[in-house]
C-alpha positions in Angstrom: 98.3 70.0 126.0 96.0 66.9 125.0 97.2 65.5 121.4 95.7 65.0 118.3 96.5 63.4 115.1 95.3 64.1 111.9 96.0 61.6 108.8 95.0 62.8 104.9 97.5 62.3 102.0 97.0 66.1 100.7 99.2 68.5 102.4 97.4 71.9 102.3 94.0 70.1 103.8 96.1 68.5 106.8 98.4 71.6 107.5 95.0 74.1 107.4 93.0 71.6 110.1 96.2 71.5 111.9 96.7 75.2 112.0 93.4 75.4 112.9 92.9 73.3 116.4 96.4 74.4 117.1 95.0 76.9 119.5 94.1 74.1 121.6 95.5 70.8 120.9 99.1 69.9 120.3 98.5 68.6 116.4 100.6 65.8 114.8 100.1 65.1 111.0 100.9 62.1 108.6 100.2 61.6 105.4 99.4 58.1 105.7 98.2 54.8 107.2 101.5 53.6 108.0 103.4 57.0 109.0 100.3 57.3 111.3 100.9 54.0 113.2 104.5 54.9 113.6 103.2 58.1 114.8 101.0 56.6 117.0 103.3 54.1 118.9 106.4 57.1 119.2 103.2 58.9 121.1 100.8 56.7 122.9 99.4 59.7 125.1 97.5 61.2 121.7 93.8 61.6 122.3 92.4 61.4 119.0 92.9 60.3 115.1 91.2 62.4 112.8 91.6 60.7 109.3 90.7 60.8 105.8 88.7 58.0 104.4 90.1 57.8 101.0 94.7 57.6 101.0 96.8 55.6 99.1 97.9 52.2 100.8 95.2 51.5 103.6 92.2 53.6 104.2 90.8 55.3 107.0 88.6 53.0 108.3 91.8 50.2 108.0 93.8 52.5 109.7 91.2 53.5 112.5 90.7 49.8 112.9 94.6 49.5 113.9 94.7 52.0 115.9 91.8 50.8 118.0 93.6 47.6 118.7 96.5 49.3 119.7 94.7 52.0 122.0 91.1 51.1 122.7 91.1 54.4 124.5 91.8 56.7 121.7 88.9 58.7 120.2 88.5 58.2 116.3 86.6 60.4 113.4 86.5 59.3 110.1 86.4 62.7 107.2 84.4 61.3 104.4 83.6 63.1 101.0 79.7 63.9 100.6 77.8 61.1 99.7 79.1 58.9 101.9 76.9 58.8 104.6 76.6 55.1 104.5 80.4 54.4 104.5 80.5 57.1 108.0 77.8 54.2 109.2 79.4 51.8 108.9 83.1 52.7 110.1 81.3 54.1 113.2 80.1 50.0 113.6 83.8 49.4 113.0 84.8 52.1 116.5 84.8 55.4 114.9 83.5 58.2 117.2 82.0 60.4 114.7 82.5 61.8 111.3 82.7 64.5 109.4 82.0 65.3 105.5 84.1 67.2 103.2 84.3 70.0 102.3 84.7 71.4 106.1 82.9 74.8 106.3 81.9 74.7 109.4 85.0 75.4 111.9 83.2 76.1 115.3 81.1 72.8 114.6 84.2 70.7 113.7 85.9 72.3 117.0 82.9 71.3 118.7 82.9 67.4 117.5 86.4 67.3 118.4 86.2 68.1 121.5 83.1 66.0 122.2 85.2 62.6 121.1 87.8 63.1 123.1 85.5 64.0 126.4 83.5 61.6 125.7 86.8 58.5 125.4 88.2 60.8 128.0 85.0 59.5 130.8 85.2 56.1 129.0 88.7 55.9 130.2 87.5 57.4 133.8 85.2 54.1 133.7 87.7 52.3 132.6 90.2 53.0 135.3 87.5 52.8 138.4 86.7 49.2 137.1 90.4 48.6 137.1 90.5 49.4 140.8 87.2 47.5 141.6 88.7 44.5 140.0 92.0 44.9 142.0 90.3 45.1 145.0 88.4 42.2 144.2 91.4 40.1 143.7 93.2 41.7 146.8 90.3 40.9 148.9 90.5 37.1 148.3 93.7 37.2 150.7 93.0 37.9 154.2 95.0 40.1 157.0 96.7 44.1 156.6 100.6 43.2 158.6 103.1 45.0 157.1 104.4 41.3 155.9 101.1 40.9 153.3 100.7 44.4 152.8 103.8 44.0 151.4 102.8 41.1 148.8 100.1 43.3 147.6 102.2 46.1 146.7 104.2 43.5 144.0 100.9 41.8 143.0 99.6 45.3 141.6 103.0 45.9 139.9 103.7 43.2 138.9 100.2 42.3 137.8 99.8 44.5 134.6 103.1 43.2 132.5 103.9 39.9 131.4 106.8 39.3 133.8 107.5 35.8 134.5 107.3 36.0 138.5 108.9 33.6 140.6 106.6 32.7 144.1 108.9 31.2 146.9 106.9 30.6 150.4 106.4 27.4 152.8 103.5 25.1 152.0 100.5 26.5 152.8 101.5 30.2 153.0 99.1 31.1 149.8 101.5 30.8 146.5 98.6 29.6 144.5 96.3 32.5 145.7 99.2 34.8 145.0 99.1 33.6 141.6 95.5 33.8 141.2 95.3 37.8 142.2 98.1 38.1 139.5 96.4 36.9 137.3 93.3 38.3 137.7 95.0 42.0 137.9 96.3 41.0 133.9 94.9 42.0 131.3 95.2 37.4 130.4 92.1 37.8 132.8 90.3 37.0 130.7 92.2 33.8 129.7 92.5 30.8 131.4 94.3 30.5 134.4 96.3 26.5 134.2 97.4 24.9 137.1 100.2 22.0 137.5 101.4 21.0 140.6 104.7 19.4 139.1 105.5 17.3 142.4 102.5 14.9 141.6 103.6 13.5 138.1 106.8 11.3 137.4 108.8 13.2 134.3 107.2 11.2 131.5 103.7 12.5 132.3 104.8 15.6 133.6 106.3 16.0 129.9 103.1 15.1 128.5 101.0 17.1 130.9 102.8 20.0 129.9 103.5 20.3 126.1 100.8 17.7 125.3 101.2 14.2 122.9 100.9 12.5 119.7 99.2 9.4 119.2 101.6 6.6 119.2 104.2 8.8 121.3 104.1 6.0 123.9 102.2 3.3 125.0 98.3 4.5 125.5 99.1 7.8 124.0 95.9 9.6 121.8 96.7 13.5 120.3 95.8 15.4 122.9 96.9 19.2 123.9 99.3 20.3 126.9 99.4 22.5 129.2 101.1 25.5 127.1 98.5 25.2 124.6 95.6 25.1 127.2 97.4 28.4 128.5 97.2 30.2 125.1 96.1 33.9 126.0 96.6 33.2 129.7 98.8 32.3 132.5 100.4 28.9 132.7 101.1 28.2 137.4 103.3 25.6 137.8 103.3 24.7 141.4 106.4 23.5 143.2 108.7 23.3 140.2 111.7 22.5 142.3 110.5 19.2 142.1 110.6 19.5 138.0 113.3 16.3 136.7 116.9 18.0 135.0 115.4 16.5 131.2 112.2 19.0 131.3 114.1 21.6 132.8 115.7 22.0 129.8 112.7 21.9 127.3 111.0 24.4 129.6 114.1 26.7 129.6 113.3 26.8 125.5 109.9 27.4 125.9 110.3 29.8 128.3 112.7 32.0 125.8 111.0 31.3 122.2 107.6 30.4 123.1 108.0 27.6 120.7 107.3 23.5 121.8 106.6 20.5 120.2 104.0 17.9 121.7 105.7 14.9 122.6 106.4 12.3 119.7 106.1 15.1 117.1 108.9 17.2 115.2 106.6 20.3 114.3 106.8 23.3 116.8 103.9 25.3 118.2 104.0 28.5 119.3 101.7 29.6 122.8 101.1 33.1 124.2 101.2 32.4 128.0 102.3 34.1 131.1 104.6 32.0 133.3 103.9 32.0 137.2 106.2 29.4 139.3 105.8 28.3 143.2 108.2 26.8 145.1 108.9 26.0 149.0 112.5 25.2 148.7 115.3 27.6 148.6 115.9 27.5 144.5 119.5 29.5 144.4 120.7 26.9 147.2 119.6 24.3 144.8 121.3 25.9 142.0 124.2 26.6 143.5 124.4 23.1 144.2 123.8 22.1 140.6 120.0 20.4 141.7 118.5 22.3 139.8 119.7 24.4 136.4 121.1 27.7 137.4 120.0 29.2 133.6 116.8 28.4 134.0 116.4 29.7 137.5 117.8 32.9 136.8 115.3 33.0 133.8 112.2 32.0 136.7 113.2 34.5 138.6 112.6 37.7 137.0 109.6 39.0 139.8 110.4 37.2 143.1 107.6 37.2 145.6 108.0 35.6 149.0 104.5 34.4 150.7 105.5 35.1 154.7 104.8 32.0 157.0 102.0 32.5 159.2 104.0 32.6 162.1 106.0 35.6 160.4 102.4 37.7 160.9 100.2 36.1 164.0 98.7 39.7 164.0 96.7 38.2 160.7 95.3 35.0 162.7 92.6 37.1 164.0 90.9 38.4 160.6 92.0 34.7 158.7 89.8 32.5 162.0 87.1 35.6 161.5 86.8 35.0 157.7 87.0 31.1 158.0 84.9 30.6 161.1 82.0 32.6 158.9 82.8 30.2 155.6 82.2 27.0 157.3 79.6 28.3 159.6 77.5 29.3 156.6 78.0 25.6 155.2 77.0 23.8 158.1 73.7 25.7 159.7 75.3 29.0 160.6 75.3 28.2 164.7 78.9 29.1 165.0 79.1 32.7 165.9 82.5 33.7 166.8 85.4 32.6 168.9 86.4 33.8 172.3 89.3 35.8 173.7 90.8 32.7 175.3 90.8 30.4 172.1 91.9 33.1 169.9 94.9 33.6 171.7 96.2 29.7 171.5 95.6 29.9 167.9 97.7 33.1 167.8 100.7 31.6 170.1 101.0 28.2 167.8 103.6 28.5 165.3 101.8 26.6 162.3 103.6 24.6 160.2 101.3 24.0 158.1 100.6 27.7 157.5 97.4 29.1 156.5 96.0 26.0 155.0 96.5 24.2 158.2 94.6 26.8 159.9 91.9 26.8 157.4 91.6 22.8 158.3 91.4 23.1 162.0 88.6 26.1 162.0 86.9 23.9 159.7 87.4 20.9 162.1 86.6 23.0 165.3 82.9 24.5 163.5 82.0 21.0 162.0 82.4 19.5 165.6 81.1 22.4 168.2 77.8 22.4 169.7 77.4 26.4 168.3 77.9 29.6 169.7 81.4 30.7 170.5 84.4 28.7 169.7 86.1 27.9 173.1 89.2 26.9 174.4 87.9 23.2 174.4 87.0 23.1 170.7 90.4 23.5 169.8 92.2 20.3 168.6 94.3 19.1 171.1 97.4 19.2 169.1 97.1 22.6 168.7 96.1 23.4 172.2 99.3 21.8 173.2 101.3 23.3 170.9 100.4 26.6 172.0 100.7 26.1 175.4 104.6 25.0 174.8 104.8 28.0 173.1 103.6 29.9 175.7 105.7 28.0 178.5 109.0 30.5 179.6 112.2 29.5 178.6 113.9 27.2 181.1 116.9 28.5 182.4 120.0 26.8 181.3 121.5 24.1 184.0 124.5 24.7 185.8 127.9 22.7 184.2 127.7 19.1 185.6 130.8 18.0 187.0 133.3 15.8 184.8 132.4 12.9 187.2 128.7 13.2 186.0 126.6 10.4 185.0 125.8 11.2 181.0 121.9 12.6 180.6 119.3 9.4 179.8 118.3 9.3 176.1 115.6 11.1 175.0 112.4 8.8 174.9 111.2 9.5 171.4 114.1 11.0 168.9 113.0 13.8 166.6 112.5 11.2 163.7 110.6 9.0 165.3 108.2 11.7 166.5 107.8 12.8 162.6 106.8 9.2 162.0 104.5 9.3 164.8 102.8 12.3 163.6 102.5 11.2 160.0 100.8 7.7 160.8 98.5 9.3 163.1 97.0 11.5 160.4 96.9 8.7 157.5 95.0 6.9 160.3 92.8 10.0 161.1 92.3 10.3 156.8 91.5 7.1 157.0 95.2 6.6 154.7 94.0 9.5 151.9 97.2 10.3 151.6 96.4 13.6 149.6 94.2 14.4 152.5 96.9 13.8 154.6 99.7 15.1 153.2 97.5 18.4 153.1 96.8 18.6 156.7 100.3 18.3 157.5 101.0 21.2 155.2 104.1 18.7 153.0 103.6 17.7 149.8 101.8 14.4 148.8 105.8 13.4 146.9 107.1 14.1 150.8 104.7 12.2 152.2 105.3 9.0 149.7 109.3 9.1 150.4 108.8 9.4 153.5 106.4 6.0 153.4 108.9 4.3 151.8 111.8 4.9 153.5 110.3 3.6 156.5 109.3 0.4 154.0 105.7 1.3 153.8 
């Protein structure tokens, strides 16, 4: 039975109402703003407030205020004493539903109103709901591919979506943590907040420090007042990308934040306060690092409340399909539209490589193979030839183990190129083919541009 709640600070008027819609609402009564409130958060299913104008403490149009906030979707009328029409006006501007004037003669018509507010914030919450659903499948539809692996992710995006769980992304590079983050957000009811991004593995501690709860002027050398990151996120959801990479000394500021809320900008001794959502990526294993003290086990524990794991493309090649499909009509659009497709034959050597780079790499090489066809179809010889042989190893059978060489044997020759040295190989090649953008670089080989820079200098370049 739908519920009802009706608020006035005389007995006998709220008992005979009560007594009266009884017969087809379950009624709740309070003789007051506050008790109302209270009433209203121990029920949060009741359909409509029917208050009193004038109560000691707060007054109806206060207390109908209030309860808007808390439930936009409960229906509200205001019972004003005759003569105040104008007052009815104006708490209707303020979200009451209707109104009614005292003394109530007319039963059948008050039945009648009643029942019209709460129909009528009954089809608002109808609305309501269907643009919920819209908007979710908006925000679903920005991923691409229906395995059983990403069908999966979607199921935790819309749960975990409407609460303010911190969730905890873990995936390979590439595999879409960022545009799981996204959907998350934009399924929250912070949508309309901002969504902040920091990819932690790009900024040395003292900025990242900075970047995130902000500075005072004279903080450090160069330093101007300036907001961070937690304050930018105020109302909204705060990605930090890759935070494995995060040093031990924030680690532990962010472990405060993360429990109170509460920061201070760097150089300064007053704490702010910022109401954001926490969403952290990560490709490495975080409980390995933990468990090995790299990286603090509190604060991982308190990371990892939602854990969602982006598969690697390889992990769904039944997705490759759709993904080349979507991207193949993206850059086609950008560059003349003559690319139409792609045929049998190409489509299955992009479905046998294994990816490494994960769907961003695959996003780069249909945009590589569109920019440089001649139109039509994408064929077997638009494919980069790194792929191509890639997929045909894949493809190759298994060799079958050789027999046991007798102990008299010569020993096998060494291997031409060790596994290191092809690494190195690879990674030159592309900053030659970026034309050394190392960003651009590091992205096409699906590693981080902090990789890619150790890497450089261990091999003193």
């Amino acid at each position: 039975m739908t519920k009802i709640l009706i608020v006035d600070d005389e007995k006998p008027t709220r008992d005979v109402m009560a007594r009266i819609l009884s017969s087809k609402y379950e009624c709740l009564t309070a003789p007051d703003a506050r008790a109302a409130m209270e009433t209203l958060a121990a029920n949060p299913d009741v359909a409509l407030l029917m208050t009193d104008y004038k109560m000691p403490g707060e007054n109806g149009v206060e207390l109908l205020k209030k309860a808007k906030a808390a439930n936009p979707a409960i229906a509200c009328i205001l019972v004003t004493a005759f003569g105040e029409i104008d007052l009815a006006v104006d708490a209707m501007k303020q979200g009451a539903d209707d109104f009614l004037t005292k003394p109530i003669t007319d039963i059948a018509q008050m039945e009648i109103r009643v029942a019209k507010a709460i129909e009528k914030n009954s089809l608002q919450r109808r609305v309501e709901d269907l643009e919920r659903r819209m908007e979710e499948s908006k925000a679903i539809d920005s991923f691409t591919g229906k395995s059983p692996a990403m069908e999966k992710v979607y199921a935790i995006i819309r749960k975990v979506a409407p609460t303010d769980a911190t969730v905890l992304i873990e995936g390979p590079s590439g595999s879409g943590k960022e545009l799981t983050a996204r959907a998350i957000h934009d399924l929250s009811r912070r949508a309309g907040g901002p969504f902040v991004a920091v990819e932690c593995a790009s900024l040395p501690a003292t900025l990242l420090e900075s970047e995130l709860f902000g500075a005072v002027k004279g903080a450090y050398t160069g330093a101007l007042d300036r907001a961070g990151c937690f304050e930018t996120a105020d109302g909204g959801t705060l990605f930090l990308d890759e935070i494995g990479e995060i040093d031990q000394n924030v680690q532990v500021k962010l472990l405060r934040v993360l429990e109170t809320h509460t920061f201070q900008r760097v150089g300064e001794t007053k704490d702010r306060t910022s109401d954001f959502r926490l969403i952290a990526a990560t490709n490495k294993n975080l409980a390995k690092l933990a468990a090995e003290g790299k990286f603090r086990e509190d604060l991982y524990y308190r990371l990892n409340v939602i854990d969602i794991r982006t598969p690697p493309l390889k992990d769904h090649p039944e997705d490759i399909a759709p993904l080349a499909a979507r991207f193949i009509k993206e850059y086609s659009a950008e560059n003349g539209g003559a690319v139409k497709g792609i045929e049998p034959k190409a489509l299955k050597m992009l479905e046998l490589y294994p990816w490494p780079g994960n769907v961003r790499q695959l996003r780069n090489a249909i945009e590589k193979m569109v920019v440089l066809s001649a139109g039509g179809k994408l064929g077997v010889d638009d494919i980069p030839e790194e792929i191509a042989s890639g997929s045909q190893e894949a493809s190759r059978p298994a060799a079958p183990a050789p027999a046991a060489a007798p102990q008299t044997a010569a020993p096998p020759p060494p291997a031409t190129e060790t596994l290191a040295e092809t690494e190195k190989s690879r990674i030159l090649e592309m900053l030659a083919e970026c034309r050394d953008n190392k960003s651009e670089a590091a992205r096409r080989l699906g590693i981080s541009r902090r990789t890619l820079h150790r890497k450089l200098n261990a091999w003193g370049l």
